[in-house]
Structure formats: structure tokens, C-alpha cells
C-alpha positions as CSV (number, residue, x, y, z in Angstrom):
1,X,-187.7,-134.5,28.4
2,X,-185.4,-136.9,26.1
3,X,-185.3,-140.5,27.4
4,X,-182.4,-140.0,26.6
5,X,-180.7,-137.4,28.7
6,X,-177.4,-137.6,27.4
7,X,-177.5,-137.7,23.5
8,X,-177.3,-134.0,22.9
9,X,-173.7,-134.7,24.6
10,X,-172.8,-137.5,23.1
11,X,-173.5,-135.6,19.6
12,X,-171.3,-132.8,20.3
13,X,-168.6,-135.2,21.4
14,X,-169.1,-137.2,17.9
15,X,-168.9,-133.5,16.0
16,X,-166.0,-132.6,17.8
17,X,-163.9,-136.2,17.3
18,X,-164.9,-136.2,12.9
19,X,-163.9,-132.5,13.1
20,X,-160.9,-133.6,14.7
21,X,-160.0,-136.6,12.1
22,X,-161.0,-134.8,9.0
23,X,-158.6,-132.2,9.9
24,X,-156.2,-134.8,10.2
25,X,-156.8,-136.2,7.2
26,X,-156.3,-132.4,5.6
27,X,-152.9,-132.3,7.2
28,X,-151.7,-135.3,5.8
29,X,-153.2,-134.3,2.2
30,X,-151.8,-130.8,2.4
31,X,-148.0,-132.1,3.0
32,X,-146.6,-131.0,0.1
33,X,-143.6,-132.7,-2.0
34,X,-140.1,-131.3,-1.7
35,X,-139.5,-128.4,-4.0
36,X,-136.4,-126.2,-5.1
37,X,-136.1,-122.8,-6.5
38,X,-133.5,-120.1,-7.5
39,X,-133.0,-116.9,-5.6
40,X,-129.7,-115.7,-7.5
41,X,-129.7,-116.2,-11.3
42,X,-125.8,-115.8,-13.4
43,X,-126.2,-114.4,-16.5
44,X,-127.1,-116.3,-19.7
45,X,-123.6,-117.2,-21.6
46,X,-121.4,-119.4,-24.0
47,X,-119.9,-122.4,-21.7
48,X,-116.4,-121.7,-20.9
49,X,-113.9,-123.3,-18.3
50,X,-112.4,-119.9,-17.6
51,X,-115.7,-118.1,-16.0
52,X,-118.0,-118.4,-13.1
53,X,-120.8,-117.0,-11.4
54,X,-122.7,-117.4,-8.3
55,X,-126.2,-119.0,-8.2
56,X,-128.1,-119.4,-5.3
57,X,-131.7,-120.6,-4.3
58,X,-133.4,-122.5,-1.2
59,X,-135.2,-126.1,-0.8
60,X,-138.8,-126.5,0.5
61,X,-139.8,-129.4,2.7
62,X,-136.6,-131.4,2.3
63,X,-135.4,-133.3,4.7
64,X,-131.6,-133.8,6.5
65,X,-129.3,-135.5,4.2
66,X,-130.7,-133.9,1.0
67,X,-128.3,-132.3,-1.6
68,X,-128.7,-130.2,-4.3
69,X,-127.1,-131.1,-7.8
70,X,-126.3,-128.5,-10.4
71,X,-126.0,-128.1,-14.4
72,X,-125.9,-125.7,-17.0
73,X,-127.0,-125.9,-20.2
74,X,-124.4,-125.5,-23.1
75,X,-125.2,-127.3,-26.3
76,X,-125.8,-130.5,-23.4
77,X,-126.0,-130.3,-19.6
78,X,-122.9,-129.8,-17.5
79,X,-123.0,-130.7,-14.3
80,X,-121.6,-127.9,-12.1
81,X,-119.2,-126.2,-10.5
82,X,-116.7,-129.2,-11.9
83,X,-116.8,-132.5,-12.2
84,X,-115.3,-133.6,-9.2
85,X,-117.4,-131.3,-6.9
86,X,-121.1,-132.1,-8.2
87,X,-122.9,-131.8,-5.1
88,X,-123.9,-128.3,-3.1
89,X,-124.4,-128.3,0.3
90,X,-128.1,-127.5,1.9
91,X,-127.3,-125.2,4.9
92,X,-129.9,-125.2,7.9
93,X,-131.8,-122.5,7.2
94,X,-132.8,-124.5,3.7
95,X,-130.6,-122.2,1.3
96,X,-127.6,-123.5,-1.1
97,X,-124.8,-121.8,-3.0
98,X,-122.6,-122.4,-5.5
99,X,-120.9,-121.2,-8.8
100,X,-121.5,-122.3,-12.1
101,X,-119.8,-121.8,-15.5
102,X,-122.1,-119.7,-18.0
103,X,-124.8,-121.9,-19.7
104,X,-128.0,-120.4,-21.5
105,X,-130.0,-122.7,-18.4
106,X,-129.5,-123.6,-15.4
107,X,-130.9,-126.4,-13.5
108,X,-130.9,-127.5,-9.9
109,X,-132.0,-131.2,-8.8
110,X,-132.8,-131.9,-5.3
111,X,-131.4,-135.8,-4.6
112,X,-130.7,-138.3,-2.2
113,X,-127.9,-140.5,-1.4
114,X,-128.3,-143.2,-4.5
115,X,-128.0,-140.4,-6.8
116,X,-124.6,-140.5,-8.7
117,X,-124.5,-137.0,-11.2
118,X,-122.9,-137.3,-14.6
119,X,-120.4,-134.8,-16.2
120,X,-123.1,-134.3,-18.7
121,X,-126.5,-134.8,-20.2
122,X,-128.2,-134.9,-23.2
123,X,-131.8,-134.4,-21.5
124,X,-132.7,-133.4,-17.2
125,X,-133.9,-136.5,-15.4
126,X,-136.8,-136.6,-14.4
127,X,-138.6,-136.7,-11.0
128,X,-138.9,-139.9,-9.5
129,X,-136.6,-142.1,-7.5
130,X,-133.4,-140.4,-6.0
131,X,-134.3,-137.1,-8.1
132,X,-136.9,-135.6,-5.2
133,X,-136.9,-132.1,-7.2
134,X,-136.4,-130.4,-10.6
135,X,-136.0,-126.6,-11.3
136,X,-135.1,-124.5,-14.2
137,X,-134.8,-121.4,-15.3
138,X,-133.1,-119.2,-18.0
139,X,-130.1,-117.5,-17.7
140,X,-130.4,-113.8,-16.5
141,X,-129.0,-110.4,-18.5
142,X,-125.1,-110.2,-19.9
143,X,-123.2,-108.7,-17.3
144,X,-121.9,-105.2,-17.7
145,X,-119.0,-104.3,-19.8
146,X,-115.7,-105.5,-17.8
147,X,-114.0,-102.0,-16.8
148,X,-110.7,-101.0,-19.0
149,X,-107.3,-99.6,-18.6
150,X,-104.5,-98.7,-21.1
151,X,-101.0,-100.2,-20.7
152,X,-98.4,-100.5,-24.1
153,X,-100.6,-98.7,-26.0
154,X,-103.4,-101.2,-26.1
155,X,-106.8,-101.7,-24.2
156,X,-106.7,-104.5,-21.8
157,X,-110.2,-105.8,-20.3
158,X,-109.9,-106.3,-16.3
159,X,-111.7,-109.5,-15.2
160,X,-114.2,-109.1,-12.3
161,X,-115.8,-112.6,-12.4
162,X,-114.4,-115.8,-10.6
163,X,-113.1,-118.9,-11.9
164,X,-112.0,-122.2,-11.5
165,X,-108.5,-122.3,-12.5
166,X,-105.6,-124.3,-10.8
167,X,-107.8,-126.4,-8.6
168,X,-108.9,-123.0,-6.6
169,X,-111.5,-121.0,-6.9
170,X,-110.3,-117.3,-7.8
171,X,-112.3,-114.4,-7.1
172,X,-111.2,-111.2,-8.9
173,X,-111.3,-107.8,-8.6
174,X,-110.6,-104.7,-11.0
175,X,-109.3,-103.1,-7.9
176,X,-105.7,-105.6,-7.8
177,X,-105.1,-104.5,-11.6
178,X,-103.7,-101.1,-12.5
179,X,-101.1,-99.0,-14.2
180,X,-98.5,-96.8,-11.9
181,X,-96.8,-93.4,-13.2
182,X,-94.4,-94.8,-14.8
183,X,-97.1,-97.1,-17.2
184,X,-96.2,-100.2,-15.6
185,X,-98.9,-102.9,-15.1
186,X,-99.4,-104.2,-11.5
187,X,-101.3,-107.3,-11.0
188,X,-101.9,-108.0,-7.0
189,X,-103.1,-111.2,-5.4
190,X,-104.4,-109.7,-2.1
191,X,-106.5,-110.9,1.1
192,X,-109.8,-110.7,1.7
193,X,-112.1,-112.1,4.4
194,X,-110.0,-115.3,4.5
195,X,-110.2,-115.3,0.6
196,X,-107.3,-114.7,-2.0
197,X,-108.9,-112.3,-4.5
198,X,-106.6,-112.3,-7.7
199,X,-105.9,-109.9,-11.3
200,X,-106.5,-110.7,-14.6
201,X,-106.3,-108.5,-17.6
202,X,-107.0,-109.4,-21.3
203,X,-106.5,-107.6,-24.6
204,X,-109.9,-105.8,-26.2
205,X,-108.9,-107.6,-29.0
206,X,-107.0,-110.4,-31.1
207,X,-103.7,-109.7,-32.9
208,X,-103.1,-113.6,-34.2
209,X,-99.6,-115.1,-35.7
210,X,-96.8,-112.7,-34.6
211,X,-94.1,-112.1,-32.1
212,X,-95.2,-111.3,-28.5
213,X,-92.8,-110.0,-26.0
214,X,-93.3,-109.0,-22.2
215,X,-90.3,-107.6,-20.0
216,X,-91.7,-108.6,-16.4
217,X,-89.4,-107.3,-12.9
218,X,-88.4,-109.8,-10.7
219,X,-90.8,-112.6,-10.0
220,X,-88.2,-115.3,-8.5
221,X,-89.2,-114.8,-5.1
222,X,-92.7,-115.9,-5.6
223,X,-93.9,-118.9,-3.1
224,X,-94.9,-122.1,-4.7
225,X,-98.7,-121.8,-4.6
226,X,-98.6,-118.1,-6.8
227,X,-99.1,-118.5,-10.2
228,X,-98.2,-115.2,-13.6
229,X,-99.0,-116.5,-16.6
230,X,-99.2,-114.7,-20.3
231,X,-101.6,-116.8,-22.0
232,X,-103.6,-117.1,-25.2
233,X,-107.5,-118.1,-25.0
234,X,-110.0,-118.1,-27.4
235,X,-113.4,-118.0,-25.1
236,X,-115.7,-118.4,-28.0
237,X,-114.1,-121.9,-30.2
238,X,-111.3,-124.3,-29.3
239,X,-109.4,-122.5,-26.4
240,X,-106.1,-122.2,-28.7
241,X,-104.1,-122.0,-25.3
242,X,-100.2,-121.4,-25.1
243,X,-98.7,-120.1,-21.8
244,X,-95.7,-118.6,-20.7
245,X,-96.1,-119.7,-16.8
246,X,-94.3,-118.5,-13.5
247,X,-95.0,-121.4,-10.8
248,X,-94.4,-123.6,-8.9
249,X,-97.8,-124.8,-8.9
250,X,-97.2,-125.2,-5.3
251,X,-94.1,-127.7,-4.8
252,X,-91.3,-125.9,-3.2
253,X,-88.4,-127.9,-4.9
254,X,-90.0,-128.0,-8.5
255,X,-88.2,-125.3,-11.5
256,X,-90.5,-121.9,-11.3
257,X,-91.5,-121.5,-15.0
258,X,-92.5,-123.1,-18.1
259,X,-93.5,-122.8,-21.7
260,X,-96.7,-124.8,-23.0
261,X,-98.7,-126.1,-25.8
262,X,-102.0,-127.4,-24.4
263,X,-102.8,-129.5,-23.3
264,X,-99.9,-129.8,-20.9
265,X,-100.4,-133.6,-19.8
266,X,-98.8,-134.4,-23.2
267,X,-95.1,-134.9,-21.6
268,X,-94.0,-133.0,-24.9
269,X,-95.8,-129.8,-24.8
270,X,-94.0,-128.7,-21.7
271,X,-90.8,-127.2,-21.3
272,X,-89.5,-126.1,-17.8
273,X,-86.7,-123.9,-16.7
274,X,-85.7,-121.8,-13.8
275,X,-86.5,-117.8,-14.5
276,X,-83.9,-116.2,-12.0
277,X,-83.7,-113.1,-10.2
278,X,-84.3,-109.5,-12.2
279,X,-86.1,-108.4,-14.7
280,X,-86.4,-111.1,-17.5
281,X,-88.1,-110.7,-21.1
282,X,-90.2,-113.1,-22.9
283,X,-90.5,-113.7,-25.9
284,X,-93.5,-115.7,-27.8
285,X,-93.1,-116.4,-31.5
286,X,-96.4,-117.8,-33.6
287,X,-96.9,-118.9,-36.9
288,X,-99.0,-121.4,-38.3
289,X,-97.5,-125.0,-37.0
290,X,-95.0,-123.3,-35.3
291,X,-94.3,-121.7,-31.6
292,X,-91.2,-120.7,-30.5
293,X,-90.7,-119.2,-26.6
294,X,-87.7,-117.4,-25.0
295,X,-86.8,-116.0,-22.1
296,X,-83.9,-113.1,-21.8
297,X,-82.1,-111.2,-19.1
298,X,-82.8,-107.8,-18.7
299,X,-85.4,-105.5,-20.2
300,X,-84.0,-105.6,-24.2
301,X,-85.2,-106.1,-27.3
302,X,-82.8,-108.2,-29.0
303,X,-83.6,-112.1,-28.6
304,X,-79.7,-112.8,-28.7
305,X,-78.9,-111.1,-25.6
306,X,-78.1,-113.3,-22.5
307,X,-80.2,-116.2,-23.0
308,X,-82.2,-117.6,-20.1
309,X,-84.2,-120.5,-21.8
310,X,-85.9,-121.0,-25.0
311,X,-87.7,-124.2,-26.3
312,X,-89.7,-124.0,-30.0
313,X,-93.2,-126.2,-30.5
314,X,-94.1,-127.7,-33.8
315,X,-96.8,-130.0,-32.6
316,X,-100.3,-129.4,-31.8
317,X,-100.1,-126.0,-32.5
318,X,-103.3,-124.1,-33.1
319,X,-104.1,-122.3,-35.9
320,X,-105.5,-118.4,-35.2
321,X,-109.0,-117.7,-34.7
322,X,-110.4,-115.3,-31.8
323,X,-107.8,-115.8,-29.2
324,X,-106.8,-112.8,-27.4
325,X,-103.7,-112.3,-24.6
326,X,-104.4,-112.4,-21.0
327,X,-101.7,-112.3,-17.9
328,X,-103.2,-113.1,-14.9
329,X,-101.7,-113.4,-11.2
330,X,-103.8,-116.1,-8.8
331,X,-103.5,-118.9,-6.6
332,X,-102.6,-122.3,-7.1
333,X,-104.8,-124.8,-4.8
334,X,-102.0,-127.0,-2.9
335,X,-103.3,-128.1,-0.1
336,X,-99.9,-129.2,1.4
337,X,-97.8,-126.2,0.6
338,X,-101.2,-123.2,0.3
339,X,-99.9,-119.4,-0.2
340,X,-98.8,-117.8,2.9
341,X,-98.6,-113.8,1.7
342,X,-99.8,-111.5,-0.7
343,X,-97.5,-110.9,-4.1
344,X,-97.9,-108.6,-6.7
345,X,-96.1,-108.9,-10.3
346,X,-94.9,-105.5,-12.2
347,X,-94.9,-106.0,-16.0
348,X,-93.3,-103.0,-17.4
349,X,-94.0,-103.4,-21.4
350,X,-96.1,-105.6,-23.9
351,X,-95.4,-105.1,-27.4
352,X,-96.4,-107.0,-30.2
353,X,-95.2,-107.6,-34.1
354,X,-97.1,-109.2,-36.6
């Protein structure tokens, strides 16, 4: 018998406690650092203002008050969706989404409070300080072929991705564009789930300098927040914008159309008039240094016949490249005066003339 009758005891007691604080010590090694990843990938693509897509992914071990910053990577880093909405929002079961305008990378950064995003980036920062994460990845396949429908005798391409235009983000649909009997082209902002979902068609192709000419019906009795526009864009170089607007861009008491030169906050490359009720024709002159818009009664083709408005450009006028037409129908984002209804806009010809 042991002298001591209690050691085998004690032993088992000693095991038990150092199995007890190595395991401790194991927990505390095996806490991992915060981590982000993607779930939904965009597409690889050229940066452009005009496009976005969703992205999506989920944070590991973060805790409350974390955001999540995004860029994509387009000759440098942009920081995404714009500028003055740089953070995305971790919901409670860890996920985050957002959009993003097409980039050949994306990024994601988990940060804290001190971090302060810039618009862009030469180089990703690193991870240290308010940067808690870092994730990459490459952009995913092109998308699919936009669908197509015929209207004048051209092709027009129907958008079917979002964007950030006007200070809202539009989702679209190839459903709210189409061609009736008769060949006209409807464009339809309608609701769903809460959410304006707008129409956008653009030609398959560029025509360049020449004379443009649309003969719309009635659009005078659209609220303030809806937005028609006939545009040039070049997605692929300098945007090579001109517009022939109808909006109010949301304030009830402001003129309902305008001709532009972009960029618009040059006080000179805007002219505003009031379109009135009926069908009206415009009219879109371009040659090189020189734009020249009208606006008609009535569906003719003479330029002369009851005058409306007309304003010509001969500054800051792009020169061709591989802009093509668009019209779109989408929402303005005022906040004090939002759209109330659905609209639709009829255009019943495009025709061009080089």
C-alpha cells in the first residue's frame, strides 16, 4: 500500500487540469483572422459609367461594425458602386451585396471605422491597420448576347443589365421594350417588388456625322422624376455624349426637355425648352464641330414646319468614333418629388441620313 493514499488521485486531477489548459491554449491559437470571399462574380469588362452588375460574397469572423469596401480594376482601381456610396453593408447572417461597374478584377476589403476609401488606386492596400481583409478575384465570362428587336429598319440591342444613371439605380428588363403592330417602339418604366425596372434600347451599330430624326407621341404628361432621352455613347473611348432629354429631373416647376453637349454642368452646353402636348419630332444634326437640335410639331419630315425649339452647338463637340444611339425611359432619383406611377413612351419612327 502507497504511503501515500491519495497520489493516484491527485495525478488524474493534474492530467485532467493540463488537458484542460492546453486545450485552452488551442482555442486561442486556432481563432482565425477575419476573412472575405466572393460568392457572385460580374463578368470581366471595359470600365464604363453606363453598366452594372451584381457581386456578392460573405465575411468570416468579423465582428459588428465591420464594412466591406469595393473596387474594380480598370486600367487603376475604382472604388465601387460610385463614389459617394463606397461602403456595402454586412447583413447579420455575414453576407454583403452590391453592384459594381465592369472591371477585368474585382476586389473587396474588409475595414473598420478609420478607413476612409479613395475614388481610385494605383495598387490594393494592403492588410494591416483599418484594412482587416483583402480578396480578389478575376472577373467571370462575358454575358450573353443582349436579345434584339427591329424597329425603322435597324437592329436595336435591348439592355438587360442595371446602371447607375440619374442618381438611381435602374434595373432593366428586355420585357418593358417592344415593337406593337403598327412598328412603333414602346419603352415602359414598370413596378416591380418595390423597384422601378426601366427600357433601354441601342442601335447594333454606329452611323456617325449625319442627321437623326425621331417623331415621339405625347410625352408632356410625364411626372417630374421620369426621364426619355435619345442619346449618343461610345462605351469603348471618350463617351461622345449628346442628348435630346425629356425631364424634369424631378422638379415639378422646372421646363420638361433639353438639348445637351456633355458635359452638361458647363452652363453653355444646355438648352432648355418646354416640349408640349402631341406628337413632336426631333431632329439631331452632326458634323464635325457642329450640332444642331430641333424639335417640330407633328410627325413630318420637313425641319421648317411649326417650330417648337431649336438651339445649334459649336463647342465641345465630339468628333465620331464608335458611338451608337440609344433611347432609354428610367427614373430620376429625387428624393423630394420620387415617381409616383408607371409611364410608357411610344416612339413611332427613327430614321437617319448621312
Amino acid at each position: 500500500m502507497s504511503r501515500y493514499p491519495h497520489s493516484s488521485q491527485t495525478a488524474a486531477s493534474l492530467a485532467f487540469v493540463l488537458i484542460i489548459l492546453l486545450s485552452s491554449c488551442g482555442s486561442v491559437h486556432a481563432v482565425r483572422d477575419p476573412s472575405i470571399e466572393f460568392t457572385l462574380v460580374p463578368p470581366a469588362g471595359d470600365g464604363t459609367p453606363d453598366q452594372v452588375e451584381e457581386i456578392a460574397g460573405r465575411v468570416i469572423g468579423a465582428s459588428p461594425g465591420k464594412r466591406v469596401v469595393l473596387y474594380a480594376l480598370s486600367g487603376v482601381w475604382w472604388v465601387q458602386p460610385i463614389a459617394d456610396r463606397p461602403y456595402t453593408e454586412i447583413q447579420p447572417d455575414s453576407t454583403w451585396k452590391n453592384s459594381t461597374h465592369p472591371g477585368a478584377v474585382y476586389a473587396a476589403l474588409l475595414v473598420d471605422a478609420r478607413y476612409r476609401p479613395p475614388l481610385t488606386m494605383n495598387a490594393l492596400p494592403e492588410k494591416g491597420g483599418p484594412v482587416l481583409a483583402v480578396a480578389t478575384v478575376n472577373g467571370g465570362l462575358p454575358s450573353a448576347p443582349p436579345p434584339t428587336l427591329q424597329f425603322s429598319g435597324y437592329q436595336w440591342e435591348i439592355r438587360q443589365t442595371a446602371s447607375n444613371q440619374a442618381g438611381y439605380l435602374n434595373l432593366y428588363t428586355p420585357a418593358n421594350a417592344w415593337t406593337d403592330r403598327n412598328g412603333f417602339l414602346h419603352l415602359r418604366v414598370s413596378k416591380h417588388e418595390q423597384q422601378w425596372v426601366s427600357a433601354a434600347v441601342k442601335l447594333s451599330r454606329s452611323l456617325g456625322y449625319g442627321s437623326y430624326r425621331l417623331v415621339v407621341q405625347d410625352v408632356s404628361r410625364l411626372e417630374p422624376a421620369a426621364i426619355f432621352a435619345m442619346f449618343t455613347w461610345d462605351e469603348f473611348g471618350p463617351p461622345r455624349e449628346m442628348d435630346i432629354e425629356i425631364s424634369r429631373w424631378g422638379e415639378p416647376e422646372d421646363k420638361n426637355a433639353q438639348f445637351v453637349v456633355q458635359p452638361y454642368v458647363v452652363p453653355a452646353n444646355t438648352f432648355r425648352f418646354v416640349a408640349p402636348a402631341g406628337t413632336l419630332t426631333y431632329w439631331m444634326d452632326w458634323e464635325p464641330g457642329r450640332v444642331s437640335f430641333k424639335t417640330i410639331r407633328g410627325a413630318g419630315s420637313k425641319k421648317g414646319a411649326d417650330i417648337v425649339a431649336e438651339h445649334v452647338f459649336t463647342s465641345g463637340i465630339p468628333a465620331g468614333g464608335n458611338e451608337r444611339i440609344r433611347m432609354n425611359a428610367y427614373v430620376y432619383g429625387n428624393k423630394r418629388h420620387p415617381l409616383q406611377n408607371e409611364f410608357e413612351v411610344i416612339i413611332e419612327k427613327f430614321e437617319f441620313l448621312p
